[in-house]
SEKE-301454 format. One record per residue (C-alpha): residue number from 1; residue in three letters; x, y, z negated. Coordinates in Angstrom, 2 decimals. Example, Ala and Ser with C-alpha at 12.3 -4.5 7.8 and 13.67 -1.06 7.14 Angstrom:
2
> 1,ALA,12.30,-4.50,-7.80
> 2,SER,13.67,-1.06,-7.14
//
This chain:
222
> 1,UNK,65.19,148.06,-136.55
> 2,UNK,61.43,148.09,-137.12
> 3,UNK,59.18,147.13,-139.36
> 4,UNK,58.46,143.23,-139.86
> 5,UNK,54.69,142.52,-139.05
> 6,UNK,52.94,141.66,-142.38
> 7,UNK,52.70,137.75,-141.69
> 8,UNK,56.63,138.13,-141.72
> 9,UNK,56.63,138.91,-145.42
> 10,UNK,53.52,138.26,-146.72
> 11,UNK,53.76,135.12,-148.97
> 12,UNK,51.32,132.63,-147.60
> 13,UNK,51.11,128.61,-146.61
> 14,UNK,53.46,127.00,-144.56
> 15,UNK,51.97,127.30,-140.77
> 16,UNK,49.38,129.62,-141.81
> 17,UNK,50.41,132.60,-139.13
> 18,UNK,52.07,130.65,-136.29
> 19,UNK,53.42,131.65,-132.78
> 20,UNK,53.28,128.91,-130.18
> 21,UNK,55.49,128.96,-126.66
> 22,UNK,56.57,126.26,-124.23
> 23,UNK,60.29,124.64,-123.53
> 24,UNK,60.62,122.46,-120.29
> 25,UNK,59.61,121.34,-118.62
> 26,UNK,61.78,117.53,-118.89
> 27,UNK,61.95,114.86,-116.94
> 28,UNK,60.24,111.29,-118.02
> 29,UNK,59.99,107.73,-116.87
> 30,UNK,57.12,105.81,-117.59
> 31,UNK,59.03,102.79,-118.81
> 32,UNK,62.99,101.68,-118.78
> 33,UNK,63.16,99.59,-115.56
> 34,UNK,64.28,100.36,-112.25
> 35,UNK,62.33,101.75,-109.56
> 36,UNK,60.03,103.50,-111.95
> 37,UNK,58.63,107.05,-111.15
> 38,UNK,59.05,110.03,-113.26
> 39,UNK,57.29,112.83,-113.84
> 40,UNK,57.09,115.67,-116.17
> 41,UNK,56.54,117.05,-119.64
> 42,UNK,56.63,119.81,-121.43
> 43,UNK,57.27,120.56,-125.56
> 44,UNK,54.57,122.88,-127.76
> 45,UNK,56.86,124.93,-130.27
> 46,UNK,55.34,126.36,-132.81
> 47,UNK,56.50,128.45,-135.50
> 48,UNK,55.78,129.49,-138.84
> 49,UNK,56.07,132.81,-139.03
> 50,UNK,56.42,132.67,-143.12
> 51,UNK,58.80,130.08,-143.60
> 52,UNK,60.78,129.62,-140.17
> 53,UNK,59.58,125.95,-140.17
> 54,UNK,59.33,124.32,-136.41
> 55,UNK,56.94,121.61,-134.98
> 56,UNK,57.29,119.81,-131.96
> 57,UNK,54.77,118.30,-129.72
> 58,UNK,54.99,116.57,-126.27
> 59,UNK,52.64,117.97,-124.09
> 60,UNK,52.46,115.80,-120.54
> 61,UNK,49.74,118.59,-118.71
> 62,UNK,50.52,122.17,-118.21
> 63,UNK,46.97,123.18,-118.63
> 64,UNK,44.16,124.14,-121.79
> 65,UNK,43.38,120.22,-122.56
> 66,UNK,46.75,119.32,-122.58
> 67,UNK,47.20,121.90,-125.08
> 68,UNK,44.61,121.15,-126.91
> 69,UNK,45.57,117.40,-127.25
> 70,UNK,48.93,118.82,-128.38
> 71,UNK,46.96,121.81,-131.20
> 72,UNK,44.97,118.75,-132.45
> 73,UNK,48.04,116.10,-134.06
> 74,UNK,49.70,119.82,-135.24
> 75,UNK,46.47,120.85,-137.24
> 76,UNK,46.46,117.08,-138.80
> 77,UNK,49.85,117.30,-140.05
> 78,UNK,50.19,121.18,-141.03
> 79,UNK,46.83,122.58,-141.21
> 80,UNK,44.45,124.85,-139.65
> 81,UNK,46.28,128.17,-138.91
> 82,UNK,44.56,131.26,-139.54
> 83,UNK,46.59,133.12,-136.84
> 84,UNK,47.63,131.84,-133.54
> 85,UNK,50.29,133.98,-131.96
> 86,UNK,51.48,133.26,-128.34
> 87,UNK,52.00,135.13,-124.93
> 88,UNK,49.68,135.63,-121.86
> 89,UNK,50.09,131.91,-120.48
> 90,UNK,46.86,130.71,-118.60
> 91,UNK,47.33,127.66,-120.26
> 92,UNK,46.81,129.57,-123.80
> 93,UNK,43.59,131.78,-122.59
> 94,UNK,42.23,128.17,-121.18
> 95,UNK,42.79,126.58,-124.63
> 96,UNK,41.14,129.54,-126.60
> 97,UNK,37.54,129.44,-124.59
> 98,UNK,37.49,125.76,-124.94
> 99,UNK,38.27,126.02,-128.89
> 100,UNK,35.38,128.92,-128.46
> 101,UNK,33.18,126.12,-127.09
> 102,UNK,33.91,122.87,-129.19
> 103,UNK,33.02,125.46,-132.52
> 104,UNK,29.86,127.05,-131.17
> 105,UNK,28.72,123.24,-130.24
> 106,UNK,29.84,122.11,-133.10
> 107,UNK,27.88,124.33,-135.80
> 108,UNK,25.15,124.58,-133.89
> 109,UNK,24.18,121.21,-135.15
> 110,UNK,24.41,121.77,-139.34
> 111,UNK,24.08,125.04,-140.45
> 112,UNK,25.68,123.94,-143.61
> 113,UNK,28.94,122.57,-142.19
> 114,UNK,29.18,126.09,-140.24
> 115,UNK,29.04,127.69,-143.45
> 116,UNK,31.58,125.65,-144.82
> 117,UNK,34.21,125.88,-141.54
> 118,UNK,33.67,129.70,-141.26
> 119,UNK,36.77,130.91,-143.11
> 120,UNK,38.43,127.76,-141.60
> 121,UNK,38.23,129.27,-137.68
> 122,UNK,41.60,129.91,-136.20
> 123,UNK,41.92,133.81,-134.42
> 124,UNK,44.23,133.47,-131.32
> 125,UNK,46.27,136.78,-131.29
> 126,UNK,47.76,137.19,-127.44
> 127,UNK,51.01,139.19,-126.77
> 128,UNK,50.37,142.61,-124.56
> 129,UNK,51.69,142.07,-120.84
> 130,UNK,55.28,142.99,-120.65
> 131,UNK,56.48,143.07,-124.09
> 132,UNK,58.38,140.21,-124.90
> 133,UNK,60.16,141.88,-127.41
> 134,UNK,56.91,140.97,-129.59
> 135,UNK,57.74,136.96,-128.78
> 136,UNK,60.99,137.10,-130.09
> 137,UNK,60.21,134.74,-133.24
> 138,UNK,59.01,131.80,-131.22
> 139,UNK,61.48,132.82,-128.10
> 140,UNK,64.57,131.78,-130.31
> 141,UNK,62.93,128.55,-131.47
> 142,UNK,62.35,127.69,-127.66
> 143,UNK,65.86,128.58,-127.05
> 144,UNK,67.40,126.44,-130.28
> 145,UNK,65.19,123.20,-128.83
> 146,UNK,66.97,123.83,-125.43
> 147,UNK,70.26,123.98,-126.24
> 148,UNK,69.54,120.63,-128.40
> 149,UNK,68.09,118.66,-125.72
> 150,UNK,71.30,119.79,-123.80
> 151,UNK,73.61,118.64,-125.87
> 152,UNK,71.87,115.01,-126.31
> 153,UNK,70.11,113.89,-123.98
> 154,UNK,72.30,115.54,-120.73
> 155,UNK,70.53,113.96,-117.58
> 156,UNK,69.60,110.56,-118.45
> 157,UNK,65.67,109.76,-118.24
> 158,UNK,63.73,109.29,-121.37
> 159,UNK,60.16,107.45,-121.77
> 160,UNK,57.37,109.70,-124.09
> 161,UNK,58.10,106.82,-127.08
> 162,UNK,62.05,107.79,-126.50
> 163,UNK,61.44,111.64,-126.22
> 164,UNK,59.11,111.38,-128.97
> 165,UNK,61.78,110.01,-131.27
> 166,UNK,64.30,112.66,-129.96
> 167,UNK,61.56,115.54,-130.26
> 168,UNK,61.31,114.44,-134.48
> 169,UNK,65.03,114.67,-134.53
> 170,UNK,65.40,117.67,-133.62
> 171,UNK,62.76,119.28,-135.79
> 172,UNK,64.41,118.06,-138.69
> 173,UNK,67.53,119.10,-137.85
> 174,UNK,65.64,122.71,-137.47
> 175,UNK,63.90,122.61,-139.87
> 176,UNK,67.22,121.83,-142.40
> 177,UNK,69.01,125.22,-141.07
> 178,UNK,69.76,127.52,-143.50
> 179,UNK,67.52,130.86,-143.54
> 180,UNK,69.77,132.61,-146.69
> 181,UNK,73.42,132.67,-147.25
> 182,UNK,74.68,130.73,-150.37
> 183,UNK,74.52,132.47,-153.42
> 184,UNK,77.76,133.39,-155.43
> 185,UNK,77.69,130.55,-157.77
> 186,UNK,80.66,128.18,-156.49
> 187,UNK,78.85,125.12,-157.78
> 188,UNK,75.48,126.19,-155.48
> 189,UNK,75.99,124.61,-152.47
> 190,UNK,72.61,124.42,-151.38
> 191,UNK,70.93,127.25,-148.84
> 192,UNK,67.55,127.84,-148.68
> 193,UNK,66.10,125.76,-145.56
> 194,UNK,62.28,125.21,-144.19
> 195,UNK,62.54,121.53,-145.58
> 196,UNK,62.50,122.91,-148.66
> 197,UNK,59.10,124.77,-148.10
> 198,UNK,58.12,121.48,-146.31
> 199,UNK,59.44,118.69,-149.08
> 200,UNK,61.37,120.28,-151.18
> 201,UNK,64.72,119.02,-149.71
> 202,UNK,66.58,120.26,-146.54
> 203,UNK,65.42,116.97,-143.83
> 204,UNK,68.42,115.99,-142.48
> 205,UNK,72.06,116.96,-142.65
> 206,UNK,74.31,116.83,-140.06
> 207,UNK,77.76,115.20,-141.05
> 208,UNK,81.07,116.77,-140.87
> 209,UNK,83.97,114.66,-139.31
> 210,UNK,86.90,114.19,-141.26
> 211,UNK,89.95,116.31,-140.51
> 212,UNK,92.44,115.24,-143.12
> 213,UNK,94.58,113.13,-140.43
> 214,UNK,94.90,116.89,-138.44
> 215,UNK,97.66,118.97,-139.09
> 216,UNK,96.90,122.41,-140.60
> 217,UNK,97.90,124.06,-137.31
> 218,UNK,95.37,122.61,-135.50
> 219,UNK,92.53,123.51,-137.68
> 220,UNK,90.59,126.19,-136.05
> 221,UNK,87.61,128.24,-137.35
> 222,UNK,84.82,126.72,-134.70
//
């Protein structure tokens, strides 16, 4: 195994280095009637490269603004990132010269407020062609969201308030995964999780059904 790049193991703040990638796309209904049309969505993942933590955002255009309406609720909650990790998506490239744009614009009108957002700019860092083996950080997040929206919400039809909802969910329940084994005290039963970078608490556990009316030779290990 290779060397982790240094925004793997350099200590730094929570979505400072981040890798972004796309699940979907899903299915919506613009509201629960009959007869209404669908059409289709798509979820930003991004990843903290530091800390493992996920965000979720609904994205309803496959193109640069769409991502950018998606980048702009993430940076209000979690910050500006410094690094901005993804692959070769037209969508991304799109997203960077209009970023380019709004910031040129932007400082061209105070000289002082450039000087103050100059260490706050965000340096999008895209994949080579054909290596995917450098997404694999953000490819397993992409892959843990999919198997989640399989498992709840099958075929049925969502609107964006429901999926929204659902989306939050499931980033909790991400986000309170363990990222250490326990440690050998018996009375620690606690692991290390991304809520705990985030709040200082795991978000969300999942509960564990009781299996006291099952006899032993029933009990299996999954």
């Amino acid at each position: 195994m290779g060397q982790l790049p240094a925004s793997r193991v350099t200590p730094s703040l929570i979505f400072e280095h981040t890798g972004v990638d796309y699940a979907g796309p899903v299915a919506l209904k613009f509201f629960n009637d009959r007869g209404t049309r669908n059409y289709k969505a798509w979820i930003a993942v991004l990843v903290c490269f530091s800390t493992s933590a996920i965000h979720l955002e609904l994205v309803t255009d496959y193109s640069a603004q769409g991502f950018l309406k998606a980048l702009r609720p993430f940076t209000s909650h979690r910050g500006i990132c410094k690094t901005l990790s993804s692959d070769c998506g037209t969508n991304f490239q799109g997203a960077q010269v209009a970023l380019e744009r709004l910031l040129a614009g932007f400082t061209k009108e105070s000289q002082h407020l450039q000087q103050l957002i100059a260490n706050d700019g965000t340096r999008w860092k895209f994949n080579p062609p054909g290596a995917p083996h450098m997404s694999g950080k953000w490819e397993a997040a992409v892959k843990s969201v999919q198997q989640h929206l399989a498992k709840i919400n099958s075929d049925k039809l969502l609107t964006y308030e429901d999926i929204s909802t659902l989306l939050m969910q499931i980033e909790a329940v991400l986000n309170s995964r363990p990222l250490s084994a326990l440690s050998e005290d018996p009375d620690d039963l606690v692991a290390l999780t991304p809520g705990h970078v985030i709040r200082g608490a795991p978000l969300t556990t999942i509960p564990e059904p009781s299996l006291l009316h099952l006899p032993s030779n029933r009990l299996s290990l999954l």
